[in-house]
GUSE-412645 format. One line per 5 residues: number of its first residue (from 0); their letters; for each residue x, y, z of N, C-alpha, C. Coordinates in steps of 0.1 Angstrom, whole numbers, padded with zeros to 4 digits. Each point is the difference from the previous one (the first is absolute). Layout:
REM residues N
NUM	a	X/Y/Z/X/Y/Z/X/Y/Z | ...
This chain:
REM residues 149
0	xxxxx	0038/0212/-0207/0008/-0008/0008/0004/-0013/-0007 | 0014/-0002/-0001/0001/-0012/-0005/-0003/-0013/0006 | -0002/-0011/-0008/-0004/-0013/-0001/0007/-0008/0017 | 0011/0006/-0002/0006/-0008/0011/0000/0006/0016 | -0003/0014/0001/-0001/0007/0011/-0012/-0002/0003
5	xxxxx	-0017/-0003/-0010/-0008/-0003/0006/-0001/-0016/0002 | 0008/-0008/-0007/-0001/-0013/0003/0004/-0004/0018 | 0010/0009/0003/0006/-0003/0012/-0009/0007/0011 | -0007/0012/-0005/-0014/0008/0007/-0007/-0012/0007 | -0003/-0002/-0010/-0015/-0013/-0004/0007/-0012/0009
10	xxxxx	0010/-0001/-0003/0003/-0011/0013/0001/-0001/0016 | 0005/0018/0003/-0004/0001/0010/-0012/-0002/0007 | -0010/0007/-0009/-0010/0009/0004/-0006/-0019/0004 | 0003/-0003/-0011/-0009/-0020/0004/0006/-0008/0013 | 0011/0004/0005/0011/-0003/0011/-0009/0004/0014
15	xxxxx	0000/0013/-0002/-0002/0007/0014/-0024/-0004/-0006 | -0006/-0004/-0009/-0007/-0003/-0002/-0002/-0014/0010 | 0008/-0004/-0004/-0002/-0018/0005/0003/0000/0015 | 0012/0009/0007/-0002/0005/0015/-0008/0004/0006 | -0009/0008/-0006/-0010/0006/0004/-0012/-0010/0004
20	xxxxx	0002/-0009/-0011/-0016/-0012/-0001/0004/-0010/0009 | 0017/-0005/0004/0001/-0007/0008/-0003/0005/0013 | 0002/0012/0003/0004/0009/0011/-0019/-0004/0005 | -0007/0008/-0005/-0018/-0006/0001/-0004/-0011/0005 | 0007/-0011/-0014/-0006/-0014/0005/0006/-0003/0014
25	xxxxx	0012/-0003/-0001/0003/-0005/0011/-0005/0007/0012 | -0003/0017/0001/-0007/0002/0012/-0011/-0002/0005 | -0005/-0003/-0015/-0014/-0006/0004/0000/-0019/0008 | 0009/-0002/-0007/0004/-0016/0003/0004/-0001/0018 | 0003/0012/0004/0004/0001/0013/-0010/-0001/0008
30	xxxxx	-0007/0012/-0006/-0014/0004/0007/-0004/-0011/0005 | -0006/-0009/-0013/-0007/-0011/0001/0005/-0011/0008 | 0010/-0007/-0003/0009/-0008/0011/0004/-0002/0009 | 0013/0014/-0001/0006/0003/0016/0013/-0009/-0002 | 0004/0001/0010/0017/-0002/0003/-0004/-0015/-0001
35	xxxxx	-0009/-0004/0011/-0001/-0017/-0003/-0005/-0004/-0008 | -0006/0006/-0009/-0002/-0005/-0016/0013/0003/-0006 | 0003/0003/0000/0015/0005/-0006/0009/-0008/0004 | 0009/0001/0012/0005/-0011/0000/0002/-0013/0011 | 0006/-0009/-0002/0000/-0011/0010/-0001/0001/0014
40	xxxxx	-0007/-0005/0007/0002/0000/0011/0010/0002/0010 | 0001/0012/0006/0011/0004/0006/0014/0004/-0006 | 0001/0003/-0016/0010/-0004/-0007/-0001/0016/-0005 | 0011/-0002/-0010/-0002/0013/-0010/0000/-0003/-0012 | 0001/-0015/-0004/-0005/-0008/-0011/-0011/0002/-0010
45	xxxxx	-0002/0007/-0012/-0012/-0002/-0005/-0012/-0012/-0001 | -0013/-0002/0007/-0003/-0009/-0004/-0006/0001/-0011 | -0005/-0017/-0004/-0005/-0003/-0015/-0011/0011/-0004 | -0011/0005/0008/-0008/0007/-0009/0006/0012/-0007 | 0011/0003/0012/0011/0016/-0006/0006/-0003/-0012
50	xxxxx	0007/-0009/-0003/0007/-0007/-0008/-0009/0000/-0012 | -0011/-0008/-0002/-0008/-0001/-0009/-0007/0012/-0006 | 0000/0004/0007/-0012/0016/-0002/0014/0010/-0001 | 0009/-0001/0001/0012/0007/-0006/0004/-0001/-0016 | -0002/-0013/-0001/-0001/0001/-0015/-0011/0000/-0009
55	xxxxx	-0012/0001/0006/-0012/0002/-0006/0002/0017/0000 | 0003/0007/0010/0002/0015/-0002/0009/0006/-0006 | 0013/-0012/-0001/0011/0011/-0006/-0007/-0004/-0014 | -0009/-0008/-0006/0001/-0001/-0013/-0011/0014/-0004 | -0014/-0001/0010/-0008/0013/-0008/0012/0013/0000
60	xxxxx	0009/0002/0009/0009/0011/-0002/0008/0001/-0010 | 0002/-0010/-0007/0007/-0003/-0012/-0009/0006/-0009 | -0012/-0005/-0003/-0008/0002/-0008/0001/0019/-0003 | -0006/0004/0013/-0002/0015/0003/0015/0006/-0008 | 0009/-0004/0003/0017/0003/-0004/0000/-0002/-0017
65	xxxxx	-0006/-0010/-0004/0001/-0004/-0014/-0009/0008/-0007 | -0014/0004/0008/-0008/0008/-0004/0004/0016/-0007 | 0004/0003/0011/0008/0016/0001/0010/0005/-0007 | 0018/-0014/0002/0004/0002/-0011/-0003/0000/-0015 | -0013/-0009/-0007/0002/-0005/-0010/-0012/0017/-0005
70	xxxxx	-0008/0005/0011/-0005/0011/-0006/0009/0011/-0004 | 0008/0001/0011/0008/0016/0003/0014/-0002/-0013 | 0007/-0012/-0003/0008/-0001/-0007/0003/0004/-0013 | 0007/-0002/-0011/0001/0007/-0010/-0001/-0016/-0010 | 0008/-0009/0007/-0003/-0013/-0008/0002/-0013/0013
75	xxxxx	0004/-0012/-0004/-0003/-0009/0003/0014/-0003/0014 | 0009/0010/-0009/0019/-0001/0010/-0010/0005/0012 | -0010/0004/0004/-0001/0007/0011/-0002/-0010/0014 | -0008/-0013/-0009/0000/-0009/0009/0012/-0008/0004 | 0012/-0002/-0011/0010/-0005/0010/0005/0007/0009
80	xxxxx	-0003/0012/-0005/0007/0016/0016/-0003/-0006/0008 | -0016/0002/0003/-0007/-0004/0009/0007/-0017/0008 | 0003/-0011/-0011/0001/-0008/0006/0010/-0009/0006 | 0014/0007/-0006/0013/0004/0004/-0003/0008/0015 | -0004/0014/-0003/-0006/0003/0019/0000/-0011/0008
85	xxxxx	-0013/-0009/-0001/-0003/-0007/0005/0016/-0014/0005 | 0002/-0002/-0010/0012/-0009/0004/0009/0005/0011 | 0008/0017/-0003/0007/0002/0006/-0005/0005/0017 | -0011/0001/-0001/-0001/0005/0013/-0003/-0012/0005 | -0004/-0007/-0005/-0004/-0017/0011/0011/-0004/0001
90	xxxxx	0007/-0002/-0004/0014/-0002/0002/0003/0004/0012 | 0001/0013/-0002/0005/0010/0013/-0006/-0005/0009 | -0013/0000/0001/-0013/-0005/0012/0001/-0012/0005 | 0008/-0010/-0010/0002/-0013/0004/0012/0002/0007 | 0013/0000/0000/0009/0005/0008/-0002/-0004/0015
95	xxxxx	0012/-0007/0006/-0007/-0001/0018/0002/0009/0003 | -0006/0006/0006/-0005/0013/0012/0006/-0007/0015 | 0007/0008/0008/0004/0001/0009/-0013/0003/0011 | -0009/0003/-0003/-0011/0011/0003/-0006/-0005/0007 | -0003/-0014/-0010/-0017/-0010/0007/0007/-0007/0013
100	xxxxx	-0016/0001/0008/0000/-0004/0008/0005/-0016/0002 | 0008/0000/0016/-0002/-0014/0002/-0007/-0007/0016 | -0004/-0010/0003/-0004/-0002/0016/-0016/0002/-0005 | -0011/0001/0012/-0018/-0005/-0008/0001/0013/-0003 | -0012/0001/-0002/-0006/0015/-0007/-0009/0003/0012
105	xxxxx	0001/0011/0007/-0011/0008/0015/-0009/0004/-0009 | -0015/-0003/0010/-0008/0002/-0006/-0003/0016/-0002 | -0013/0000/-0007/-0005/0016/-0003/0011/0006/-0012 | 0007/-0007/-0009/0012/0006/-0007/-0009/0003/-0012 | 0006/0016/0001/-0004/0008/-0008/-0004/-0003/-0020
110	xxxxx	-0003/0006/-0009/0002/-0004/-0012/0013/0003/-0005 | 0006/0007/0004/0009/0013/-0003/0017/-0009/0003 | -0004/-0007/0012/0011/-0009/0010/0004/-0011/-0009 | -0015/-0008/-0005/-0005/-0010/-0005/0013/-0001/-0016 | -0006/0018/-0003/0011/-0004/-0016/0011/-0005/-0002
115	xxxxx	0005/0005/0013/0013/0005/0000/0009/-0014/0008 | -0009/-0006/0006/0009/-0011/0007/-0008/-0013/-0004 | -0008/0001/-0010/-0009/-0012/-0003/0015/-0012/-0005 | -0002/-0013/-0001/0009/-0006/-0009/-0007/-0015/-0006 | 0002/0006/-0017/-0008/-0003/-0007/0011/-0016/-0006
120	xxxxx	-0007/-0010/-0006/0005/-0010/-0004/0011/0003/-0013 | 0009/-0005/0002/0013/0008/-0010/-0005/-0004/-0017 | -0006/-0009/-0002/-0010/-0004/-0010/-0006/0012/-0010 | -0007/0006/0012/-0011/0010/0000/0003/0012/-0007 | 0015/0004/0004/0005/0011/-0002/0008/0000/-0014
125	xxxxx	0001/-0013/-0007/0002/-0001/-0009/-0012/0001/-0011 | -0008/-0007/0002/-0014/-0005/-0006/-0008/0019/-0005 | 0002/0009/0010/-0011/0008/0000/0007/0007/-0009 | 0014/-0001/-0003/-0001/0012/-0013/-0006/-0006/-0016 | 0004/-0016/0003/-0001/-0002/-0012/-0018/-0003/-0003
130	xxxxx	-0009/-0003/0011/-0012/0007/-0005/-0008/0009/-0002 | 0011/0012/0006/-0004/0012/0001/0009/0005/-0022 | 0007/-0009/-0003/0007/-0001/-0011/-0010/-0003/-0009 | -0007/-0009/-0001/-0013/-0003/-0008/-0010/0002/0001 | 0000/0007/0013/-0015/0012/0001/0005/0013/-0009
135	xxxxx	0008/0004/0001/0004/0014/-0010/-0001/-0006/-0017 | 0008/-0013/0002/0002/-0003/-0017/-0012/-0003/-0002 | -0011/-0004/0006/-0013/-0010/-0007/-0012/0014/-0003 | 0002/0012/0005/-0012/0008/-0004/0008/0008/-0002 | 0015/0008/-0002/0005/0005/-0007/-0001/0000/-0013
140	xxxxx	0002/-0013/-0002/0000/-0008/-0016/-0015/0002/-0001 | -0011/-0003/0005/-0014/-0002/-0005/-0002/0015/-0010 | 0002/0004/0012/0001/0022/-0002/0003/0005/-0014 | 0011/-0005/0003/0010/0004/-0010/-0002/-0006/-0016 | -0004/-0013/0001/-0009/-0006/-0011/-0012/0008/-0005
145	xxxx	-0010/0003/0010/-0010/0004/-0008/0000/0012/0003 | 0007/0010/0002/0005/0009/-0007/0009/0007/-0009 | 0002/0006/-0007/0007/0008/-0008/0010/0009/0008 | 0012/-0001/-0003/0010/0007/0009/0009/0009/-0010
């Protein structure tokens, strides 16, 4: 397999890696909290602990992402695949959505409800790729350092 078919492999496989670990934590983050841990009072507003613990999680997913690619890859291009991904799809994800909810948030709302009409600080949605950018580059690089490629 050439260098660049597994480089772009390797990026996937760290992509749908880092969805997977976010997919976990945050369900776990649900479990534990709930909708009014989650968000504001009557709102569909993230609150601060979501917010915070959003970027504490998107970074171990970074990690897991940087882990994966920098194993599965052929060299080091694998991590900007990977991190180019990341740009373009936050991009996309940053985009206004016609989607999210507006008026309070009824109680009992689901996790499922929650993703999808949550509305997160426009800040935020900038912010998480580029930590989730130096979660890939900071143990990509480690990896890739003290190994031989």
């Amino acid at each position: 397999m050439g260098a660049v078919l597994k480089n772009v492999l390797a990026a996937v496989a760290a992509y749908a890696a880092m969805f997977a670990t976010l997919f976990v934590l945050f369900s776990g983050m649900w479990a534990v909290i709930g909708a009014d841990g989650a968000f504001r009072p009557d709102s569909w507003e993230v609150a601060g602990l979501w917010t915070a613990a959003s970027i504490v999680l998107g970074f171990a997913a970074a990690v897991v992402g940087g882990w994966v690619c920098a194993r599965l890859g052929a060299n080091s291009h694998a991590l900007f695949i990977l991190m180019g991904l990341i740009i373009v799809l936050s991009i996309l994800s940053a985009m206004p959505d016609a989607g999210t909810a507006t008026g309070p948030r009824p109680p009992g709302v689901s996790m499922f409800d929650a993703m999808s009409q949550a509305r997160q600080p426009a800040w935020l949605l900038w912010a998480n790729p580029i930590v989730g950018i130096i979660g890939v580059w900071m143990v990509g690089r480690r990896l890739l350092g003290s190994a031989p490629k």
